[in-house]
Structures are given as C-alpha cells and as structure tokens.
N, C-alpha and C positions, 0 to 999 in steps of 0.2 A: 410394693411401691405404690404407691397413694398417688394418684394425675387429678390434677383439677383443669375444669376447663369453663372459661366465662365467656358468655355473649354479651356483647355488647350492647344488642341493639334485643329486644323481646317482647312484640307487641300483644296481649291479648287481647281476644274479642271473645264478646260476652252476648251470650241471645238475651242475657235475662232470664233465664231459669232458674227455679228457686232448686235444682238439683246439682246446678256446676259447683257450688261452693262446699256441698254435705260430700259429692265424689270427687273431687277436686278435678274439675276440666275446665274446657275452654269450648268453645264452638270454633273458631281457630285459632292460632297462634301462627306468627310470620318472627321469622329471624331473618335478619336479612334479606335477599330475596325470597326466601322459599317459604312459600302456605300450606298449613295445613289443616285443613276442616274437616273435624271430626264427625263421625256418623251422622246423618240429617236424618231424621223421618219428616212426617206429616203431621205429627203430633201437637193438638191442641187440650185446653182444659175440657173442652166439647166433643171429642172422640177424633179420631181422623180427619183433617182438611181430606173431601174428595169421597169419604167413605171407602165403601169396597171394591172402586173404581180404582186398580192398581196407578193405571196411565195418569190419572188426575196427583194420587201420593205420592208419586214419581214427578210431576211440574211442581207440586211443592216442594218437595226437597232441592227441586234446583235451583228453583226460586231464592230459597235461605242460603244453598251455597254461595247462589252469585252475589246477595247482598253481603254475605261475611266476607268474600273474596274484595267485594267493591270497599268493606270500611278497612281492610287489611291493604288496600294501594292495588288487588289486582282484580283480572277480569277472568271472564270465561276463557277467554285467549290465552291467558298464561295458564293454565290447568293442564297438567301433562300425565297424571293417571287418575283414575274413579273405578271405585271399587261398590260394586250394588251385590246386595245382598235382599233377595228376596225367597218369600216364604212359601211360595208355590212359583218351580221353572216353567210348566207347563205355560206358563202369563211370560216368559221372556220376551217374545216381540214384543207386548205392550210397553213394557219398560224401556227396552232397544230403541222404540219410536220415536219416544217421548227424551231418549238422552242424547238420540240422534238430531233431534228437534236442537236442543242447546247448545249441544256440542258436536256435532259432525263435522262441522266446516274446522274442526280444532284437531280431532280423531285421536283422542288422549290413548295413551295405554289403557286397556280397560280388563273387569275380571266382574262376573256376575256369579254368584253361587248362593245353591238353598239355603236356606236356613230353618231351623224347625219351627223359631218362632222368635218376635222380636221384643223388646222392653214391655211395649203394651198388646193387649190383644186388639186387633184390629188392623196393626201396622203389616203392611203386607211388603213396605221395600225402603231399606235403609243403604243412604250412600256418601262414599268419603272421596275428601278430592285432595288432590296436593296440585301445587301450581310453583312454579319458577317465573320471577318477574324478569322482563328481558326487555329493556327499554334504552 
C-alpha cells in the first residue's frame, strides 16, 4: 500500500554552492518548525577559513549554521542537537570550547566522533544542527 505524505510549508536555503544542485542538497531546510542544517565545514575556494587551526574551522562552521538558521526564522536558541565530526579526537576540547562559546548557554544534545577524513583535505571538523522553533 502506497502513503503519500505532503508538506505544506518547505523552505530551502541555499549557501550558493555550485555542488547543492549536481548532489542535490540544501544547506538547510525548515518544515514547519523544525531546521535542519546540513554538515557545515570551513570550506572555501581558498583552502580552509582558519587553516589547520581546528578552533578557528570550528567558529566558522558555526558562524554559517547561525546564519542558515537566522535566513530559515531561527537562532542559536532553538538548536537542540549538533553533531561534530572531526578528523583527529585528540583536538576535542578545541572544538568543545569553541561549540561551548556558541552554544553552551543552549546545551543542545550533542555527539562528536572521528572521522578518517572529510570532502576536502584540510577540513579537520564538520557539523550539523537541527533546531525546533518555539515562539
């Protein structure tokens, strides 16, 4: 038996990558309340925002989630889990510091785990948010 099921409401947001449309994504999408912002790095056409300074690629990516969050209607305040993914543990407080910086006062669900290696070489931590608007 076949379900169909429609949204109503389905906003995209778009960084402007000339790779959202060849893999088909989104930098977030919001249904209703809920956000979700797909993996962020640091990635520019110039190598890493921040270089091999994980703590710097780590303000960047939260930088773009807040703006994606902010053109989607929400904020840092509504983010209720983030998932980091970084390519050497041994660097977790750096990254911890720097997500504790944006989001502590929030204290989302959270999950950090290795990875061997990310899209490009250089990127050393990639992270995804989801957020509930609650107004």
């Amino acid at each position: 038996m076949r379900h169909s099921y429609r949204v109503s409401t389905r906003q995209l947001i778009s960084s402007g990558g000339t790779w959202e449309p060849v893999v088909g994504y989104s930098r977030a999408v919001r249904v209703g309340d809920h956000v979700s912002v797909a993996g962020t790095t640091a990635a520019t056409p110039d190598g890493p925002e921040g270089g091999d300074d994980i703590g710097a690629q780590t303000r960047a990516c939260l930088v773009r989630i807040r703006a994606a969050l902010f053109e989607a209607g929400a904020t840092l305040e509504d983010v209720i889990r983030t998932r980091m993914f970084v390519t050497d543990i041994s660097r977790w407080q750096e990254v911890g510091r720097v997500h504790g910086e944006f989001l502590g006062h929030v204290r989302p669900a959270s999950t950090m785990v290795e990875v061997n290696a990310l899209i490009e070489p250089g990127l050393l931590v990639e992270i995804e948010a989801d957020a509930i608007i609650v107004r």
